[in-house]
C-alpha positions as CSV (number, residue, x, y, z in Angstrom):
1,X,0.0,0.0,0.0
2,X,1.2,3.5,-0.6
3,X,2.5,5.3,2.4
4,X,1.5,9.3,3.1
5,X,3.1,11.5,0.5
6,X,6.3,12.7,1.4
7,X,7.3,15.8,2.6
8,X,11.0,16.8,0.5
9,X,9.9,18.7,-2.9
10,X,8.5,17.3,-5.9
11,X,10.5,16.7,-9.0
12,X,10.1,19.7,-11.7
13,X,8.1,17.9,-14.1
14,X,5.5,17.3,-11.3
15,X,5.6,21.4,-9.7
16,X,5.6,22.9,-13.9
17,X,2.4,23.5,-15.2
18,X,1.4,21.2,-18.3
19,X,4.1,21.6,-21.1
20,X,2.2,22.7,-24.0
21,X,2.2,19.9,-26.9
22,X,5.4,20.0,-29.0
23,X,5.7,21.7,-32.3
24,X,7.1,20.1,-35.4
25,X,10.6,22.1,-35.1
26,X,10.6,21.7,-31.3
27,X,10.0,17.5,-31.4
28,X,13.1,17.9,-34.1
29,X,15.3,19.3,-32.5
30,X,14.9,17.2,-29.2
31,X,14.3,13.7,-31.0
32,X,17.0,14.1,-34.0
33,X,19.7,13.5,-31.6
34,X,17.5,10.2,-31.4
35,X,19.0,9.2,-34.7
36,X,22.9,8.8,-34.1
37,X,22.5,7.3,-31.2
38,X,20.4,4.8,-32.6
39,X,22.2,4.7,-35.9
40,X,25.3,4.0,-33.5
41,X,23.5,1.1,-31.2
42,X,23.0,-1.2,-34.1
43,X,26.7,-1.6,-34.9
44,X,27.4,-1.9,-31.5
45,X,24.9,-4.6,-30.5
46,X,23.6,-6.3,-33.5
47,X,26.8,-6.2,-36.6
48,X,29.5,-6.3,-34.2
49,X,29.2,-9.7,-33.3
50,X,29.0,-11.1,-36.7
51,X,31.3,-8.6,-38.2
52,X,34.0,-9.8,-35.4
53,X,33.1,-13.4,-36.1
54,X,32.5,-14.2,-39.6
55,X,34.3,-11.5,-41.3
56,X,37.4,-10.9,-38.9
57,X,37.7,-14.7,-37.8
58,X,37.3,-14.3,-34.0
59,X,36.4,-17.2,-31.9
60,X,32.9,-17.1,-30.9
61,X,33.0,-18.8,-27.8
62,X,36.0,-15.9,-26.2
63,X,33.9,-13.7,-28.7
64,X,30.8,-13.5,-26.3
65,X,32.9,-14.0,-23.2
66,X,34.4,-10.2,-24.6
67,X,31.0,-8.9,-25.2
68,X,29.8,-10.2,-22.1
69,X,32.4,-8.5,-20.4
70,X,32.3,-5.4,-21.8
71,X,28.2,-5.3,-21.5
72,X,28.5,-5.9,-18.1
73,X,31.4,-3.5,-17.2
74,X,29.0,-0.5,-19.3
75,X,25.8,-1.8,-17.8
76,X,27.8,-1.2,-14.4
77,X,28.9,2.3,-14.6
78,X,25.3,3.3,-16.2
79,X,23.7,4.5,-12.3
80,X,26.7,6.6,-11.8
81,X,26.7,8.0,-15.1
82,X,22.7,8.8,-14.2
83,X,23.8,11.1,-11.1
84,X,26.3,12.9,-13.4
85,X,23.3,13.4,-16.3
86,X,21.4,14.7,-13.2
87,X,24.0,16.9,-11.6
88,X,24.6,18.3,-15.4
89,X,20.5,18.9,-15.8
90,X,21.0,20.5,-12.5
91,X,23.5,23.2,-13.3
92,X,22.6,24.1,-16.8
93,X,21.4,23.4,-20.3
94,X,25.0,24.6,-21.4
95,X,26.8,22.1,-18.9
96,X,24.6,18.8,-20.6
97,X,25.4,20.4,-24.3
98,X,29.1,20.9,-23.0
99,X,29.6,17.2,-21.7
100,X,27.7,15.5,-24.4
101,X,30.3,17.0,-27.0
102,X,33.2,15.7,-25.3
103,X,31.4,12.1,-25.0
104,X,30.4,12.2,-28.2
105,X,33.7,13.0,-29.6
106,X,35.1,10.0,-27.7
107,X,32.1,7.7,-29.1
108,X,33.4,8.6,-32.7
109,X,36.8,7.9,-32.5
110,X,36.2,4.7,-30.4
111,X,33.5,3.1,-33.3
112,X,35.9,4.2,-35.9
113,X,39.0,2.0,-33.9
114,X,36.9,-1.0,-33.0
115,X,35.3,-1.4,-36.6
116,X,38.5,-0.5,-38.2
117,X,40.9,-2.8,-36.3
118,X,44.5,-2.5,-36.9
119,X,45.6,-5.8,-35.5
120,X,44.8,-9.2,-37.4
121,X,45.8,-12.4,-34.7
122,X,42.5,-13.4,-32.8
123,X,44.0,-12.7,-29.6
124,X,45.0,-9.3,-30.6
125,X,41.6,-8.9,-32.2
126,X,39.8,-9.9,-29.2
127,X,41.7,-7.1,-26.8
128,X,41.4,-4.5,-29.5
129,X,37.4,-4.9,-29.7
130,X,37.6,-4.9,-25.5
131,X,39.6,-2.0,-25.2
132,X,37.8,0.2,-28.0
133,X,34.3,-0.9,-26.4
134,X,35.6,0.0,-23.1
135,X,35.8,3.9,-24.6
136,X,33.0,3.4,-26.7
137,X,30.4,2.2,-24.3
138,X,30.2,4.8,-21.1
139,X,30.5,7.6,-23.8
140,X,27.2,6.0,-26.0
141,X,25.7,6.2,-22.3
142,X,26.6,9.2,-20.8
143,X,24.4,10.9,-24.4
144,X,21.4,8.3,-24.3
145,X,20.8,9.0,-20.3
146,X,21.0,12.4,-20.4
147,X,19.0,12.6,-23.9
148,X,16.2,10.6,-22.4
149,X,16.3,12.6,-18.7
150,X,16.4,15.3,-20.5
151,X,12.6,14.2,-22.2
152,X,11.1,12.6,-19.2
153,X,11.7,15.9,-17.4
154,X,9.4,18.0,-20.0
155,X,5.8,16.3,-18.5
156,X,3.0,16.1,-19.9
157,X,0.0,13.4,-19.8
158,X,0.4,10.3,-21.1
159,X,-0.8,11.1,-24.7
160,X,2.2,14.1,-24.0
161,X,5.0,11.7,-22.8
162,X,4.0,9.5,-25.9
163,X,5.0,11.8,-28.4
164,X,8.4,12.8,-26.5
165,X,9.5,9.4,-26.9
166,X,8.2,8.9,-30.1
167,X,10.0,11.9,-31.9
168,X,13.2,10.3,-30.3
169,X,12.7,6.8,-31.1
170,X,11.1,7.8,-34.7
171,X,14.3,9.5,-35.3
172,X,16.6,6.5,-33.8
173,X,14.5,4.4,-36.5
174,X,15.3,6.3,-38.9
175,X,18.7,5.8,-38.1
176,X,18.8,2.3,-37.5
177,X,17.2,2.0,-41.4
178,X,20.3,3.9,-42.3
179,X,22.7,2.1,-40.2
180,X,21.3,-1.3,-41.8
181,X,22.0,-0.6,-45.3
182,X,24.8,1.9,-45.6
183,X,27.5,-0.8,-44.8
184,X,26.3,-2.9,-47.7
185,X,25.6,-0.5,-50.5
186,X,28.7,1.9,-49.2
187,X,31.0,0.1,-46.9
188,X,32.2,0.5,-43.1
189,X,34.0,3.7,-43.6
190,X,30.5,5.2,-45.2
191,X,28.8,3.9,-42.3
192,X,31.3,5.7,-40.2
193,X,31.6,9.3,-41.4
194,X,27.8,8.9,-41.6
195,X,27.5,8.5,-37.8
196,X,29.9,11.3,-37.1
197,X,28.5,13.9,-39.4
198,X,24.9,13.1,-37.9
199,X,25.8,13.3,-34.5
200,X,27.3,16.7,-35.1
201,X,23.4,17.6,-36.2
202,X,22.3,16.3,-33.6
203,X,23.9,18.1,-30.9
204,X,23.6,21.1,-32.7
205,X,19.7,20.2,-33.2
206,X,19.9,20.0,-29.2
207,X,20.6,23.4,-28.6
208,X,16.9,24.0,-29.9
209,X,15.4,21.6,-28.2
210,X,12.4,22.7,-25.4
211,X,14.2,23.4,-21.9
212,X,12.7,21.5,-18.9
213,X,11.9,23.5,-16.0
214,X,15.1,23.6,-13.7
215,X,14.7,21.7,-10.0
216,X,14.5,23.5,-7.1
217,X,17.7,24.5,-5.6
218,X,19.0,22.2,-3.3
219,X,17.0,19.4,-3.8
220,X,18.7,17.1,-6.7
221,X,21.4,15.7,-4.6
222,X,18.9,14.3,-1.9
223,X,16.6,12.8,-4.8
224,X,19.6,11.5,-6.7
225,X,21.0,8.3,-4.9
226,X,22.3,5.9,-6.2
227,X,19.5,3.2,-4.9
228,X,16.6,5.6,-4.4
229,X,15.0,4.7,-7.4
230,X,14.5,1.1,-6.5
231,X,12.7,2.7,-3.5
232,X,9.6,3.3,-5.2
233,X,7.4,0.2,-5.9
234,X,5.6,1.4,-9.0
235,X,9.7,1.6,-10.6
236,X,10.6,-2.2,-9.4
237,X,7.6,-3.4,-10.9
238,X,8.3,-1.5,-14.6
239,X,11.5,-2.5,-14.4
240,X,10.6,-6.3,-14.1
241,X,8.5,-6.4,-16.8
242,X,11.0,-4.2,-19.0
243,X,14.2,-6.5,-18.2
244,X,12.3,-9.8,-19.5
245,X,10.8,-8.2,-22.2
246,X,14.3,-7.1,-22.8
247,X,16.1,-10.1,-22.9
248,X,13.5,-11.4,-25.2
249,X,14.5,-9.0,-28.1
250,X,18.2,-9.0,-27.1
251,X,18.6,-13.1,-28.1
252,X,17.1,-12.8,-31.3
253,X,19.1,-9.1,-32.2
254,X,22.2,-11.4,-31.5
255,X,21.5,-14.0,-33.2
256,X,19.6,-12.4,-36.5
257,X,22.4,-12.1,-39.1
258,X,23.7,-15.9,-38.3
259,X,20.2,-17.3,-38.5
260,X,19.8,-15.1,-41.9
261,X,23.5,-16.3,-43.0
262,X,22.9,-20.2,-42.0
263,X,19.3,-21.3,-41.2
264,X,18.0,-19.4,-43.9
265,X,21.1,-19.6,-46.5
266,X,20.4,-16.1,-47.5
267,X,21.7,-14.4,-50.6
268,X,25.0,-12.2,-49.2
269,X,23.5,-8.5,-48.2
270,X,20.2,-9.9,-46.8
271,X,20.9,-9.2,-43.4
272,X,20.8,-5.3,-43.7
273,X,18.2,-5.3,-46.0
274,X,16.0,-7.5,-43.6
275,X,17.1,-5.5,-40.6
276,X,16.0,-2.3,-42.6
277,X,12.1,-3.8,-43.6
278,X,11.6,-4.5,-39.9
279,X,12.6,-1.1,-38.2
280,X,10.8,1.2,-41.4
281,X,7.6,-1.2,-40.6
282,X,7.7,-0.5,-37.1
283,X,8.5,3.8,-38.4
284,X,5.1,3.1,-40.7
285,X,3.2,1.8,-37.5
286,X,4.7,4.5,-35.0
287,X,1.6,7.1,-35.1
288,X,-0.7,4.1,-35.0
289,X,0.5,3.0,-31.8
290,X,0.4,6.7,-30.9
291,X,-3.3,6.8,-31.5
292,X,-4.1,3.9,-29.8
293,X,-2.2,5.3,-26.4
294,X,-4.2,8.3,-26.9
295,X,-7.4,5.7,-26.8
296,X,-6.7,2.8,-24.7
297,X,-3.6,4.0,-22.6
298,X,0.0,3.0,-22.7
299,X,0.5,0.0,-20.9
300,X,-3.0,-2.1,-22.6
301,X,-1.1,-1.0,-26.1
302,X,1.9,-2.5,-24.8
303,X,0.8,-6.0,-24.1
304,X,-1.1,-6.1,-27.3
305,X,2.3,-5.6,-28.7
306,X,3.9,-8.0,-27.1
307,X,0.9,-10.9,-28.1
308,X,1.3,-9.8,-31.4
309,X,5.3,-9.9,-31.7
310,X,4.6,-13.6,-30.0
311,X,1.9,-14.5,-32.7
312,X,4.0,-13.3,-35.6
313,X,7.1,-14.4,-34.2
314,X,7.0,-18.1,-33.7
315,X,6.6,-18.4,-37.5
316,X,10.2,-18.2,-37.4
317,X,11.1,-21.2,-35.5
318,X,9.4,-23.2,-38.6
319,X,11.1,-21.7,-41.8
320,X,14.5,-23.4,-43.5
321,X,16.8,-22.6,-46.4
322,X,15.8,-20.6,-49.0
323,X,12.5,-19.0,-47.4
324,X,13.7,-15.4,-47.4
325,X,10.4,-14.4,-48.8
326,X,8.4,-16.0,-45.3
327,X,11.1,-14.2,-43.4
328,X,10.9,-10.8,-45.0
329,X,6.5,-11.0,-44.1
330,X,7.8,-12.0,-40.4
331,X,10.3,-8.9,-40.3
332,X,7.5,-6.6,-41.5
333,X,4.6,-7.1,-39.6
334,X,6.9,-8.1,-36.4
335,X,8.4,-4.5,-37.2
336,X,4.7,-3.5,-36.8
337,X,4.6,-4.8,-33.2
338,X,7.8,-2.6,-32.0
339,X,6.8,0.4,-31.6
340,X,5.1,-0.6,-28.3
341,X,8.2,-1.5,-27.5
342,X,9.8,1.6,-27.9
343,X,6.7,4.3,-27.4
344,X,5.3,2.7,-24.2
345,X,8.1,1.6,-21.9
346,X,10.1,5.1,-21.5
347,X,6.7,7.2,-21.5
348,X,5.5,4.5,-18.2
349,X,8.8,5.4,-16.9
350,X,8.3,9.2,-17.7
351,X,4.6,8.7,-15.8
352,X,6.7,7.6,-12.5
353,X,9.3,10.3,-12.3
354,X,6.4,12.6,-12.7
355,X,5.4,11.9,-9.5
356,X,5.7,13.8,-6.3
357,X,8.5,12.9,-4.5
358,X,10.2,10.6,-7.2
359,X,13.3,9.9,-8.0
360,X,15.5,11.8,-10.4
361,X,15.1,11.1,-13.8
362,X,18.9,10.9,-14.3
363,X,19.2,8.2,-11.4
364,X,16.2,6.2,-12.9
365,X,17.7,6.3,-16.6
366,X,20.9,5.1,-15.5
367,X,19.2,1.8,-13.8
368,X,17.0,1.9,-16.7
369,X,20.1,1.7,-19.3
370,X,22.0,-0.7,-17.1
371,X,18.8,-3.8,-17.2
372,X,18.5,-2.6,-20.9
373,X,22.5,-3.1,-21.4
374,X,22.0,-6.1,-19.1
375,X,19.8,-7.9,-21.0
376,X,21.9,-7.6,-23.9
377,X,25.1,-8.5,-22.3
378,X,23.2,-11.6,-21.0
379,X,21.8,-12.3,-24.5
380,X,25.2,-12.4,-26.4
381,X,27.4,-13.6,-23.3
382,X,25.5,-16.6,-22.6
383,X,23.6,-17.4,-25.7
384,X,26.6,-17.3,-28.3
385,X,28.8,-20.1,-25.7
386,X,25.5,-21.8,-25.7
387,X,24.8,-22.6,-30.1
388,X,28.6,-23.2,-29.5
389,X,27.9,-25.9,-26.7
390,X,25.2,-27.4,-28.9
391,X,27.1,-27.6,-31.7
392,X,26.5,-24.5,-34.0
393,X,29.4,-23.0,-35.6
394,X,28.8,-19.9,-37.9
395,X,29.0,-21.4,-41.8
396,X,27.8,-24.4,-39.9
397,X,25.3,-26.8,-42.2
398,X,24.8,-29.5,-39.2
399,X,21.4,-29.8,-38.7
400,X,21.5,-30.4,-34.9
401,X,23.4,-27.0,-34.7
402,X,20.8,-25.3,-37.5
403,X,18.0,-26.7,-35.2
404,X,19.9,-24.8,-31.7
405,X,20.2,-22.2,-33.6
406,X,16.8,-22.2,-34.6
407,X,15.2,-22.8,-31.0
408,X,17.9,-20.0,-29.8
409,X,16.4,-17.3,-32.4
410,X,12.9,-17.5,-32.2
411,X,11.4,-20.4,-29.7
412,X,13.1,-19.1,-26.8
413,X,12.5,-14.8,-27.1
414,X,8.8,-16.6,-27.5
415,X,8.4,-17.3,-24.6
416,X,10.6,-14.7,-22.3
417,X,7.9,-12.6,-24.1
418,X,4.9,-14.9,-23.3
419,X,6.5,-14.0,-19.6
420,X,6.9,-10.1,-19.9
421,X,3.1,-10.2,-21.2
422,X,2.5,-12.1,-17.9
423,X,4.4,-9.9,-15.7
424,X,2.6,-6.8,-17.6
425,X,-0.3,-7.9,-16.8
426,X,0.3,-9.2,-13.5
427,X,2.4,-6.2,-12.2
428,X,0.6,-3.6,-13.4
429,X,-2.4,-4.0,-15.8
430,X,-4.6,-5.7,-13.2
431,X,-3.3,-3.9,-9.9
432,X,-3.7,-0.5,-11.7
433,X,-7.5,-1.8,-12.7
434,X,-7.8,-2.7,-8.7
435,X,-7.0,0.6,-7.6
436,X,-8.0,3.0,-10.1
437,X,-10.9,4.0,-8.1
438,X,-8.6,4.9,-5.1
439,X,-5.9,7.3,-5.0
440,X,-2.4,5.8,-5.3
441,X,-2.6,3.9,-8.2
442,X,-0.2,1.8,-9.4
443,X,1.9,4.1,-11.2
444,X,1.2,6.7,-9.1
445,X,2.7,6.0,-6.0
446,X,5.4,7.7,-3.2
447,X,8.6,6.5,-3.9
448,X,8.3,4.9,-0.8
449,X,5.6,2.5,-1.0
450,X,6.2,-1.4,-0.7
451,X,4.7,-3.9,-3.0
């Protein structure tokens, strides 16, 4: 049950008056920086593995024992990298724009070292990719934590919050798209300078971006510690549902371009150009999802995501060489069920720091990143050594290891969904429908409450 509100000051974007909806120029500017950032998290997460792998002959065993580490060691320094995005909100819109240059400058030359590697042995590889991640990682987090804390922070309704996150993650799906296909038709390098040039825009972009309302004086450092996030019930119980929903997209990001390379035998260059239908389906679908927020609220539209992603998804498990075609349908209308993904989780979030007395957004974006970094640490750390265990090796044709690798890609991010939808409902669908006639509702709690 919730406790008596607490006494210390609200959070700013609970004390502002209603932010007005956001213009066309105003949603650029804030979501464009969206697009680097999400133009840059692909290579990292999703082409890395197999570029490391297949291309550069890396072991793939000490290949996810690498990633796993150097997941884990990002995921790690994420909280503290919160406070710092909250200490930098804190002084001044020229601090946040001051630090995110210098860590975006770092992120540059980092990708351009670990995708450009100037050492050939697999051991030497395998320390070059650990050391340039090591750079690349808390610098791609210190921008997406304050980007996102920076959003939360402007208010709003629901309907509001929506739209924040959607002009930043329809921008980072526009750059995903681009990120997909501009190493096949131009190469690496064009990938590269592609990256830099856009995150120059969007910082500049930035600079234009609506200012949320500064916190009172004196009151960030008390709301930002380290833990006080997980003090709030109405944050544990998001964040359950958002790490095993998380892990259930992570396996199959990991594992896409080998199941498109082996299981499927695709035609070289499929990969991109499959990874590119599924995110521009789920940019095609965004202001549908948007609309139904508006309608039915944002956590009912995200479990109808999730049941559809499970519906269309476990087609997957049941295709074999040569059926690109079946694959392509699966990317696309699973592409339709991600923008859930991406719309409703950060605006819930958004909806909790809005309360009174909640933690800091910077704090709660920083735990936030680390169970999304996590999930994918735990995805390519443990299920890469798995398909390796079973018997997969990338080029494989054995059809024990084509059938682990099967299972790995799409029956087991089944049903780690199956158990986010559960969770979603149990956590908070059906406890918010309990209480909504009381005060207190689920997402509306003290940051003090118990479960």
């Amino acid at each position: 049950m919730a406790e008596p509100m607490p006494t210390h000051p609200a959070p700013a974007s609970a004390m502002a008056a209603p932010q007005p909806e956001l213009s066309l120029p105003q949603g650029l500017a804030y979501g464009l920086m969206g697009l680097p950032l999400a133009f840059v998290a692909l290579p990292l997460y999703v082409v890395l593995p197999h570029h490391y792998a297949s291309t550069l002959g890396a072991p793939l065993a000490a290949l996810g024992g690498v990633l796993l580490g150097a997941r884990l060691l990002d995921a790690l320094v994420d909280p503290g990298l919160g406070r710092l995005a909250d200490r930098l909100l804190q002084h001044s819109p020229r601090a946040v724009w001051r630090a995110s240059a210098v860590a975006g400058a770092l992120l540059a030359l980092a990708l351009w070292a670990v995708f450009m590697p100037l050492v050939h042995s697999p051991a030497a590889l395998l320390a070059w990719a650990a050391v340039g991640l090591a750079l690349a990682y808390p610098a791609y987090s210190l921008l997406s934590i304050t980007h996102q804390a920076w959003g939360a922070r402007l208010g709003g309704n629901e309907a509001q919050r929506g739209r924040v996150v959607a002009w930043r993650e329809g921008a980072g799906l526009l750059g995903v798209v681009l990120a997909s296909v501009l190493p096949t038709l131009l190469g690496v390098p064009a990938m590269l300078g592609a990256f830099s040039g856009l995150l120059v825009l969007g910082w500049l972009a930035w600079h234009r971006a609506p200012v949320p309302a500064p916190l009172p004086q004196g009151t960030a450092d008390d709301r930002a510690g380290l833990w006080q996030p997980w003090r709030q019930a109405a944050f544990r119980r998001l964040m359950g549902v958002f790490v095993l929903n998380g892990i259930a997209s992570a396996v199959p990001a990991t594992l896409l371009l080998f199941f498109v390379q082996d299981r499927l035998q695709a035609a070289p260059g499929q990969g991109p150009v499959l990874l590119g239908l599924y995110f521009l389906s789920a940019a095609v679908a965004m202001p549908l999802w948007l609309r139904a927020v508006a309608r039915w609220g944002l956590a009912p539209c995200w479990l109808a995501g999730m049941l559809l992603a499970v519906a269309v998804f476990a087609w997957a498990g049941t295709l074999g060489a040569g059926q690109v075609v079946a694959f392509r349908w699966i990317c696309a209308l699973s592409g339709l069920t991600l923008g859930a993904d991406l719309v409703v989780p950060g605006a819930l979030l958004a909806g909790v720091l809005a309360q009174p007395g909640a933690a800091s957004a910077g704090a709660s974006f920083g735990w936030w990143n680390f169970a999304n970094k996590l999930n994918l640490a735990l995805a390519a750390g443990l299920a890469l050594p798995l398909l390796a265990a079973l018997g997969y090796t990338p080029g494989s044709t054995d059809a024990a290891g084509l059938q682990a690798l099967s299972l790995g890609y799409a029956a087991l991010p089944c049903a780690l969904k199956l158990a986010a939808a559960l969770a979603l409902y149990g956590l908070i669908l059906r406890p918010a429908a309990q209480g909504r006639a009381r005060p207190g509702a689920l997402l509306q709690p003290s940051p003090t409450d118990t479960p």
